[in-house]
BADREN-887860 format. One record per atom (N, C-alpha, C): x, y, z; residue in three letters; atom name. Coordinates in nm, 4 decimals. Example, Ala and Ser with C-alpha at 12.3 -4.5 7.8 and 13.67 -1.06 7.14 Angstrom:
! BADREN-887860
R         c1         c2         c3   code   site
R     1.3190    -0.5690     0.7800    ala      N
R     1.2300    -0.4500     0.7800    ala     CA
R     1.3200    -0.3300     0.7800    ala      C
R     1.2850    -0.2250     0.7080    ser      N
R     1.3670    -0.1060     0.7140    ser     CA
R     1.2900     0.0030     0.7870    ser      C
! end
This chain:
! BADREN-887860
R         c1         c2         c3   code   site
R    -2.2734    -1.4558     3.4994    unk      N
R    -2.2455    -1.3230     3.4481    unk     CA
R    -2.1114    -1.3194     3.3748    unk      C
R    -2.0142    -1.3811     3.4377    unk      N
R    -1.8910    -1.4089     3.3878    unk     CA
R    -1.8899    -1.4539     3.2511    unk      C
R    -1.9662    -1.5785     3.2396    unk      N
R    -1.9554    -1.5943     3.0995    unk     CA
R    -1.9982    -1.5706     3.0000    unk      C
R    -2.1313    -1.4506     3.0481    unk      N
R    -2.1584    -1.3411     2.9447    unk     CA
R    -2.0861    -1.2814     2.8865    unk      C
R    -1.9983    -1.1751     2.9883    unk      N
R    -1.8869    -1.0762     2.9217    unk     CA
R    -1.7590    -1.1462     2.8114    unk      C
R    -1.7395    -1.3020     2.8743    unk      N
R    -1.6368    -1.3570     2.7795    unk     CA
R    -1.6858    -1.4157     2.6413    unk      C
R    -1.7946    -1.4549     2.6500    unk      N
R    -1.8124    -1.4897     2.4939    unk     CA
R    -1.8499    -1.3558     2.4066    unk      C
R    -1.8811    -1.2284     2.5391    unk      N
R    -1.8811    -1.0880     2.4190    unk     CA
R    -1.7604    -1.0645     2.3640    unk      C
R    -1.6192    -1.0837     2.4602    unk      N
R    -1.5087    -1.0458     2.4243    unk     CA
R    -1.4769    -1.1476     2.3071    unk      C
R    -1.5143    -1.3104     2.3440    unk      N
R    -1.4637    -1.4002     2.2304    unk     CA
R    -1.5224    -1.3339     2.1016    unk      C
R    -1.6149    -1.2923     2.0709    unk      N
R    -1.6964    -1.2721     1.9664    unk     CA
R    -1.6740    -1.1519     1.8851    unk      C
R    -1.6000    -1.0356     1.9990    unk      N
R    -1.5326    -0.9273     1.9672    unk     CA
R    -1.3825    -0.9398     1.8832    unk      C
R    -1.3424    -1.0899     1.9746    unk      N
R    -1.1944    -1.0960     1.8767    unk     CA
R    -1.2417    -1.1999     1.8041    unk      C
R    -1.2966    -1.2675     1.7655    unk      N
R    -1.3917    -1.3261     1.6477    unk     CA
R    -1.4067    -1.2084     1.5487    unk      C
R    -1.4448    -1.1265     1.5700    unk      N
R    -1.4734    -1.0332     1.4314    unk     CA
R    -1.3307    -0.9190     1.4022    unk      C
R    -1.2229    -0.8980     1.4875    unk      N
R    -1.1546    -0.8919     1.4414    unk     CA
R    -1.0288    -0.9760     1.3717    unk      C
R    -1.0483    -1.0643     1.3648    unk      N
R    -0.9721    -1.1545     1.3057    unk     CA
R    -1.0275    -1.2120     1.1727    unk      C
R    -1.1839    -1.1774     1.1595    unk      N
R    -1.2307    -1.1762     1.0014    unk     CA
R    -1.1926    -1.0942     0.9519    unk      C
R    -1.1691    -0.9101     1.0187    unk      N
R    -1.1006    -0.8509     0.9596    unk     CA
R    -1.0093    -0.8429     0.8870    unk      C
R    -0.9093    -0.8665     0.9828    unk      N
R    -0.7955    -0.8967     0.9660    unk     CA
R    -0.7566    -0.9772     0.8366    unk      C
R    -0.8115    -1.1285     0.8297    unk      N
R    -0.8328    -1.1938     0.7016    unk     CA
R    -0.9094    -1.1226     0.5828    unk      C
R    -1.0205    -1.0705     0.6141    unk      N
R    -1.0369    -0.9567     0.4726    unk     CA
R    -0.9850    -0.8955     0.4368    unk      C
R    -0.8764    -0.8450     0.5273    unk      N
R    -0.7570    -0.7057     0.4942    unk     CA
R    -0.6856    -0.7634     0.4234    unk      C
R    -0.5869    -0.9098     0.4549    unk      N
R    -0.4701    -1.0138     0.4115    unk     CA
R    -0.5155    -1.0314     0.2718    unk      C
R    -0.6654    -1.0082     0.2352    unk      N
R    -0.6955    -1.1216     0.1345    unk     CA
R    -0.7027    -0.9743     0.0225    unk      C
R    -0.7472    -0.8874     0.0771    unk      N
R    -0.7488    -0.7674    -0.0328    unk     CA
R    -0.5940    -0.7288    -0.0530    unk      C
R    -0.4893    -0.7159     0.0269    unk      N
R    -0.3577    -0.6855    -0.0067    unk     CA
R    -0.2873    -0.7524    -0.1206    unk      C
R    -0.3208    -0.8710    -0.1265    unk      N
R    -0.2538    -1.0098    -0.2306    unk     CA
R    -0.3298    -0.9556    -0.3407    unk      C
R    -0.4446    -0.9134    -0.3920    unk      N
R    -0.4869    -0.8391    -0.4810    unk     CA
R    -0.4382    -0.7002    -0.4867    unk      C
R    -0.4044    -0.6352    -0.4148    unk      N
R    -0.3469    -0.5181    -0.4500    unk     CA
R    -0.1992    -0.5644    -0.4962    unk      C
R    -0.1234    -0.6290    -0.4592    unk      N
R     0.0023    -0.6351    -0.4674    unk     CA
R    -0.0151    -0.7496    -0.6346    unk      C
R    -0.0907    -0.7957    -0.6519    unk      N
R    -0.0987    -0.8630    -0.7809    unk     CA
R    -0.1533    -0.7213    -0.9237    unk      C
R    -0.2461    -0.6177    -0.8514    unk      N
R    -0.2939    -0.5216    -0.9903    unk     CA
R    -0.1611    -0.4747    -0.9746    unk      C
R    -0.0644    -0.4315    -0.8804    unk      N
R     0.0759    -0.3749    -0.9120    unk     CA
R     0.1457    -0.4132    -0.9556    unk      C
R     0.1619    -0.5399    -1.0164    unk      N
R     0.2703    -0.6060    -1.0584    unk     CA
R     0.2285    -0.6298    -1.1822    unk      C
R     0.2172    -0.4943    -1.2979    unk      N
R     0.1570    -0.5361    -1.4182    unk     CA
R     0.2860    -0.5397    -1.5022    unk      C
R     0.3065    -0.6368    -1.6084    unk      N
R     0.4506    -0.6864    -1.6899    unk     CA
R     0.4346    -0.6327    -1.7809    unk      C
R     0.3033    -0.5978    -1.8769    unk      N
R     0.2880    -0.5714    -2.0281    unk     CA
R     0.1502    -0.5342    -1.9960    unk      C
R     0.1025    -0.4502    -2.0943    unk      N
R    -0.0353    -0.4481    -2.0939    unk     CA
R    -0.0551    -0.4073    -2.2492    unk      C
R    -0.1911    -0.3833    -2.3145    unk      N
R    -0.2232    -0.3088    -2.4560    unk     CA
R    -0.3382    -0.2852    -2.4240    unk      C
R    -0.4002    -0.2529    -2.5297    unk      N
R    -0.5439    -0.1766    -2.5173    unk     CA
R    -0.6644    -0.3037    -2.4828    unk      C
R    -0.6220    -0.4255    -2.5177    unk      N
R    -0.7398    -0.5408    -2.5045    unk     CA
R    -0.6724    -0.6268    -2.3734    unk      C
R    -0.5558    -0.6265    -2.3251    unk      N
R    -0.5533    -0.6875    -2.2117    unk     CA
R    -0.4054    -0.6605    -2.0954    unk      C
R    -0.3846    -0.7141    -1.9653    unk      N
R    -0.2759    -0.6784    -1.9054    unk     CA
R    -0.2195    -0.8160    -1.8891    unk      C
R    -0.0910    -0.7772    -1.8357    unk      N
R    -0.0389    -0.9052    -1.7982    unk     CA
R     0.0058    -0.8945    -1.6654    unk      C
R     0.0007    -0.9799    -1.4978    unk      N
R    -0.0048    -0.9213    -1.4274    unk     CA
R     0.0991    -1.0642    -1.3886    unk      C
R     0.2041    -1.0260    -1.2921    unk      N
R     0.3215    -1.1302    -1.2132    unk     CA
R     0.2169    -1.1736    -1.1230    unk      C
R     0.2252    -1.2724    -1.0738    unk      N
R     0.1453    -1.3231    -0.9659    unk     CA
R     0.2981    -1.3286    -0.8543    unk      C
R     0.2294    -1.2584    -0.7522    unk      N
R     0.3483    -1.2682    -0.6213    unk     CA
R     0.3154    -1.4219    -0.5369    unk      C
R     0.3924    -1.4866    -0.5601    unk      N
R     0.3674    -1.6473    -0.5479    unk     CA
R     0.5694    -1.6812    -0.4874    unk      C
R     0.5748    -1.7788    -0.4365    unk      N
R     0.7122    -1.8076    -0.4253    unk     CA
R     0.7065    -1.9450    -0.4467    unk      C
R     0.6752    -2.0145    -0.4978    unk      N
R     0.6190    -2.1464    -0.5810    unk     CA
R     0.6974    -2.0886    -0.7218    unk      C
R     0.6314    -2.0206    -0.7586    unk      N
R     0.6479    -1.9990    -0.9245    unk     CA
R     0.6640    -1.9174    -0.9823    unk      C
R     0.7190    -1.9124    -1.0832    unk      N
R     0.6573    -1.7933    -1.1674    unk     CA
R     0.5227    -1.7408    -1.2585    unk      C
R     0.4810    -1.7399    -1.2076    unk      N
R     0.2886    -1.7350    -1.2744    unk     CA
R     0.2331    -1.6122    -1.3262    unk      C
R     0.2348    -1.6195    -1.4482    unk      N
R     0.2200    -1.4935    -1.5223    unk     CA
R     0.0468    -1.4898    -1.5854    unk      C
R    -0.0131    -1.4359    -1.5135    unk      N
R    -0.1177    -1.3925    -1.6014    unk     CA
R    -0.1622    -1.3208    -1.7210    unk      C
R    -0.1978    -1.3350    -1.8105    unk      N
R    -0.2489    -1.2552    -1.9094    unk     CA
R    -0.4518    -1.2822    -1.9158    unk      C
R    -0.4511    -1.1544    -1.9034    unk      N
R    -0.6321    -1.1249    -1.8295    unk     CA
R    -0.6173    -0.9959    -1.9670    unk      C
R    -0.7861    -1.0313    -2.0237    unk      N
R    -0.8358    -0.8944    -2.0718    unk     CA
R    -0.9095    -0.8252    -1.9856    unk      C
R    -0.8900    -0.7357    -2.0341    unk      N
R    -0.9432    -0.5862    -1.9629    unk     CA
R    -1.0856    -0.5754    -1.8871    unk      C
R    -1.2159    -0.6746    -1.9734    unk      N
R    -1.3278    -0.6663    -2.0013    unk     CA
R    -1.3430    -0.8069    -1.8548    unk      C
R    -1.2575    -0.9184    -1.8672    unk      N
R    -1.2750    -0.9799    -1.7753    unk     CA
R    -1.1991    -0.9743    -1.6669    unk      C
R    -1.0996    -0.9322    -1.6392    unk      N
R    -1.0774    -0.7792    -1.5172    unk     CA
R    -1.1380    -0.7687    -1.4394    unk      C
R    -1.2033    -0.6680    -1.5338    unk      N
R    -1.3202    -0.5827    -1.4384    unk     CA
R    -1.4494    -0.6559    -1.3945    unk      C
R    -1.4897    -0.7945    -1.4770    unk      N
R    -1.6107    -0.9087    -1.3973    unk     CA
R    -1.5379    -0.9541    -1.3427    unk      C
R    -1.4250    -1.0140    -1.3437    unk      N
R    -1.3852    -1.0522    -1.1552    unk     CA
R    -1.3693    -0.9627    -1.0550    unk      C
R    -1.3383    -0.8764    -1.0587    unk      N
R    -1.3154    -0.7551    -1.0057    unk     CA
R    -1.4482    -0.7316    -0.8894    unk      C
R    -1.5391    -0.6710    -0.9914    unk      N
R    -1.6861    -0.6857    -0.9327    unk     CA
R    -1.7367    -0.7857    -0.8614    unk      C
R    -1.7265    -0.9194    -0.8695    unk      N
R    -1.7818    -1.0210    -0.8596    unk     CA
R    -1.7095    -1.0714    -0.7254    unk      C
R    -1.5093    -1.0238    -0.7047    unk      N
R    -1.4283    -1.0888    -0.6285    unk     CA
R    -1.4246    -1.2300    -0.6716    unk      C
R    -1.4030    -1.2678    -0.7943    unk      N
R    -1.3687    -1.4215    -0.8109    unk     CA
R    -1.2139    -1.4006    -0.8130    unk      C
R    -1.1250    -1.2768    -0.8323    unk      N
R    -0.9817    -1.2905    -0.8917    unk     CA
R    -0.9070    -1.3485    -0.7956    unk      C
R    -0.9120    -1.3451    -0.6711    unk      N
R    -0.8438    -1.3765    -0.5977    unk     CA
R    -0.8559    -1.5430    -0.5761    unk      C
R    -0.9650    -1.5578    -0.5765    unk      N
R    -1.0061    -1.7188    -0.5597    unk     CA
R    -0.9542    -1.7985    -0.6728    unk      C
R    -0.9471    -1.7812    -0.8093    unk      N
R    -0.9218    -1.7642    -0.9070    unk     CA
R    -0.7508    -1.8046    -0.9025    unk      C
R    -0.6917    -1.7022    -0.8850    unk      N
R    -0.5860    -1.6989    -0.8980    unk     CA
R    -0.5182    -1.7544    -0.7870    unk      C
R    -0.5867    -1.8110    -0.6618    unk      N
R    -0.5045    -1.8725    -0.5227    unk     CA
R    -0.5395    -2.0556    -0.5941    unk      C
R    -0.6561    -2.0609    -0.6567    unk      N
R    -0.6919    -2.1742    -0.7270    unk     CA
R    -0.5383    -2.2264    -0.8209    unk      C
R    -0.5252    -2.1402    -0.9033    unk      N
R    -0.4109    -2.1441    -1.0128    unk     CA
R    -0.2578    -2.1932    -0.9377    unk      C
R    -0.2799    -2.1274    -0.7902    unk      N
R    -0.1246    -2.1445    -0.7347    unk     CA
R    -0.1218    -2.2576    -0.7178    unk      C
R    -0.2262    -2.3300    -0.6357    unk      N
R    -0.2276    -2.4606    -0.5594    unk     CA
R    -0.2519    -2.5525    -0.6163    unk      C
R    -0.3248    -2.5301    -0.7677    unk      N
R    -0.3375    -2.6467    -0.8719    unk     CA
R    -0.1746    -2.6808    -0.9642    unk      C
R    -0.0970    -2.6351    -0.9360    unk      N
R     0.0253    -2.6146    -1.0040    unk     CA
R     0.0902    -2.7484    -1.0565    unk      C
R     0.2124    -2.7828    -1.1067    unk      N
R     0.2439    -2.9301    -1.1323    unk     CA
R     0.3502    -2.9120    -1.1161    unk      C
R     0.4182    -2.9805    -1.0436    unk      N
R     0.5970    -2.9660    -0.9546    unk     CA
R     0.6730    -2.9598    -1.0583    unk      C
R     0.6658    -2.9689    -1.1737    unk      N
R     0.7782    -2.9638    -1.2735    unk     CA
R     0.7706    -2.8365    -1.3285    unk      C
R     0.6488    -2.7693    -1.3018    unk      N
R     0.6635    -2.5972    -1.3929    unk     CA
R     0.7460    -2.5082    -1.3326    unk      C
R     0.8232    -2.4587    -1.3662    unk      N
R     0.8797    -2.3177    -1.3011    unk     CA
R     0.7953    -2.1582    -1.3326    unk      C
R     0.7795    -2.1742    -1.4880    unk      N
R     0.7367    -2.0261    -1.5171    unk     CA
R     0.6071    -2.1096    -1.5992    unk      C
R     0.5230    -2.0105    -1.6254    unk      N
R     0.3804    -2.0670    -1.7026    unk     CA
R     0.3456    -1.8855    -1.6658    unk      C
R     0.2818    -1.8708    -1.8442    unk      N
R     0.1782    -1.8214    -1.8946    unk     CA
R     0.0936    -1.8413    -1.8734    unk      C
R    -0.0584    -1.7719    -1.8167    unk      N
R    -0.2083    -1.8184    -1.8532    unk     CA
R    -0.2926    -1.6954    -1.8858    unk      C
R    -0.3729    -1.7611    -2.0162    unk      N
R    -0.4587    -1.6908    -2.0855    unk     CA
R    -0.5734    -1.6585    -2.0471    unk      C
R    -0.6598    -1.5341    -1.9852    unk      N
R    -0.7667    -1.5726    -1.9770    unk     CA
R    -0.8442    -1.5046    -2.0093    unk      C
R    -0.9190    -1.5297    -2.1376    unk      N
R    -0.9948    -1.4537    -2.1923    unk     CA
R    -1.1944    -1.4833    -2.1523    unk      C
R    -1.2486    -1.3649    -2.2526    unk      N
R    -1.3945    -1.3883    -2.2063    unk     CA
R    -1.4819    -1.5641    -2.2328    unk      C
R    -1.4096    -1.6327    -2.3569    unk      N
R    -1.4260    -1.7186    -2.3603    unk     CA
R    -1.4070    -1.8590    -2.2309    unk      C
R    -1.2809    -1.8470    -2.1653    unk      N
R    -1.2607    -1.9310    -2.1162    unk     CA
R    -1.2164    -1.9296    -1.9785    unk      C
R    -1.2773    -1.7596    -1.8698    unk      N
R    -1.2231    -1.7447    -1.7685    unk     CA
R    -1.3209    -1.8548    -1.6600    unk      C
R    -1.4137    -1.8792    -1.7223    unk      N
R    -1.5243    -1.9705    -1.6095    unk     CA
R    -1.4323    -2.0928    -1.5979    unk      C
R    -1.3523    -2.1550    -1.6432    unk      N
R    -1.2553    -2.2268    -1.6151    unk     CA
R    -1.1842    -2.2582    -1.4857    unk      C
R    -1.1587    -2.1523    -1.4892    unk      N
R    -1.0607    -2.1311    -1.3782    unk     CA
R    -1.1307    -2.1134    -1.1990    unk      C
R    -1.2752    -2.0690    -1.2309    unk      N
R    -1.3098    -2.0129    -1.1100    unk     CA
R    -1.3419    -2.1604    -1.0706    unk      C
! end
C-alpha cells in the first residue's frame, strides 16, 4: 500500500517540475520579445539575454510569428547560444523567410 501512495506523490512532483521547466522555458522568451534594439515595418531586432555574448538577432516579422506558433524560437535561439565560437564577442544574425530553417 505504501508504495502506492509514494509513486503517486513521486509522479505528483514529477509533473510539477515539468511545470516548472515549461514556466523557465517560456520566461527566456518573454525576456528575449522584451529586449527589442531596433525594429521597422519588415523586421525586429531582439538582444538575446545570454552571458556568453552578445547575440543580436535580427528576425522578420512574418518569421516571428511561424516560430512563435510552431515554438521553434526558443530552441532556435538556445541552438545559436551553444553553437557559438570562443573568439566572438558580439555577432549579428539574420533571419529571414529564406533562411530561418537553418537554424532550427
Amino acid at each position: 500500500m505504501k508504495k502506492g501512495i509514494e509513486s503517486c506523490i513521486m509522479k505528483m512532483k514529477a509533473k510539477k517540475g515539468v511545470a516548472i521547466m515549461a514556466e523557465s522555458k517560456s520566461t527566456f522568451i518573454k525576456k528575449l520579445l522584451d529586449n527589442v534594439i531596433a525594429s521597422d515595418e519588415l523586421s525586429k531586432t531582439y538582444a538575446v539575454p545570454s552571458k556568453r555574448e552578445q547575440l543580436a538577432l535580427k528576425i522578420d516579422n512574418r518569421v516571428t510569428e511561424k516560430l512563435l506558433a510552431t515554438n521553434h524560437l526558443e530552441k532556435m535561439v538556445r541552438t545559436l547560444i551553444r553553437k557559438r565560437s570562443k573568439s566572438t564577442q558580439k555577432e549579428i544574425v539574420n533571419i529571414t523567410l529564406k533562411n530561418y530553417r537553418i537554424f532550427l
